[in-house]
N, C-alpha and C positions, 0 to 999 in steps of 0.2 A: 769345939769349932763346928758351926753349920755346915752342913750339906752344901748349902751353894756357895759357901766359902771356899770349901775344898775345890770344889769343882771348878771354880774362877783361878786358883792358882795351878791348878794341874792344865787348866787349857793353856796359860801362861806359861807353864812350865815346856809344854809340845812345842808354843810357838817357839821359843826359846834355843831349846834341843832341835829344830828344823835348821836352824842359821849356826850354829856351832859343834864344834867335834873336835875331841883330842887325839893326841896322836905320841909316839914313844919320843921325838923331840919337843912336842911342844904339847905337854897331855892338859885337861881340861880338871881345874879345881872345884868342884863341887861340894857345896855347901847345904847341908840338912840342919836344920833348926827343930826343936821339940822343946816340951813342958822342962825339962828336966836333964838338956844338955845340948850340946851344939857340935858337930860332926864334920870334918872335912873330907877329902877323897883326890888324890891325882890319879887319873882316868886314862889309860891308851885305849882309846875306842876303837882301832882299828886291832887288834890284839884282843880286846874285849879284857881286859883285867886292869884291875887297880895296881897301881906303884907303889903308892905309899898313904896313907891314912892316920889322921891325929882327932883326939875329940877332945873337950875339957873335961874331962874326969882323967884322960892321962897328963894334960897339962895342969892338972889338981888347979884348977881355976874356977870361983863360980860362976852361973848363967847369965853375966850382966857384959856389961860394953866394955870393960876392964878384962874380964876369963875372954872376951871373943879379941881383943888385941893380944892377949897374950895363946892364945892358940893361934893365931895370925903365926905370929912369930915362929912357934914351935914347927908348925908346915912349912915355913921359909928355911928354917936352919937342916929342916929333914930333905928338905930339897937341895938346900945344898951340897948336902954330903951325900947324895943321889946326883949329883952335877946336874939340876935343872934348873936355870934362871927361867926362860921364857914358859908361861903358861895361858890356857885361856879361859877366863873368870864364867863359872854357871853357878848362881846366885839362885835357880832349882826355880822360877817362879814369885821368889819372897821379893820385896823391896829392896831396894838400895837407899838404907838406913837404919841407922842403929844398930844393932848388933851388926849384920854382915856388911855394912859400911866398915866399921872398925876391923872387921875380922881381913877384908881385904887392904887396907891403908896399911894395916900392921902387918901384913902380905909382903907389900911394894917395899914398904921402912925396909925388913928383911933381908929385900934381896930380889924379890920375884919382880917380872916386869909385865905385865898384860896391859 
C-alpha cells in the first residue's frame, strides 16, 4: 500500500475516532483489515481495555466476504454470552463495503444492534 494511501485512511481513521467512543455498556466494535486476515475488538474506551476480540483464523474462515460474515457472527454470539446487545460500529477508516459491510450485517443478523 502507498504512503499516501495510508495516510488518507489514518486521517479518516482521527476523524472518525474524534465523534465516537466506547464505553463498558455500550463498547465500540473495531475493525482491522490486513493481507492475511481480518480482526475485530469490543473496546471500553473509558477503562482503556478491550472485552472481547475474535479474528478469522479463530473463526477458521478464509479472507473473503463469506470468513468476514462469519466472524460477524462469532463477535455477536461472543457478545452475547458477555450480555452486550448495544455497540458502536468503528470501521477504523476502511470503507463501508465488502468485507466490513458483511462483517457488520452479519453483526446486526447476530444480535448486536448499532
Amino acid at each position: 500500500m502507498s504512503a499516501e494511501k495510508v495516510l488518507r485512511r489514518q486521517s479518516r481513521k482521527r476523524r472518525i475516532r474524534a465523534r465516537i467512543s466506547g464505553t463498558k455498556d455500550r463498547p465500540r466494535l473495531s475493525v482491522y483489515r490486513s493481507l492475511t486476515g481480518m480482526t475485530v475488538q469490543l473496546i471500553d474506551d473509558n477503562a482503556g481495555r478491550t472485552l472481547l476480540a475474535a479474528s478469522t483464523r479463530e473463526a477458521e474462515a478464509k479472507l473473503t466476504k463469506d470468513g468476514a460474515k462469519k466472524l460477524g457472527t462469532l463477535i455477536a454470539t461472543k457478545a452475547k454470552e458477555a450480555k452486550i446487545t448495544s455497540i458502536v460500529f468503528d470501521r477504523n477508516g476502511y470503507k463501508y463495503h465488502g468485507r466490513v459491510k458483511e462483517l457488520a450485517d452479519a453483526a446486526r443478523e447476530g444480535g448486536l444492534s448499532f
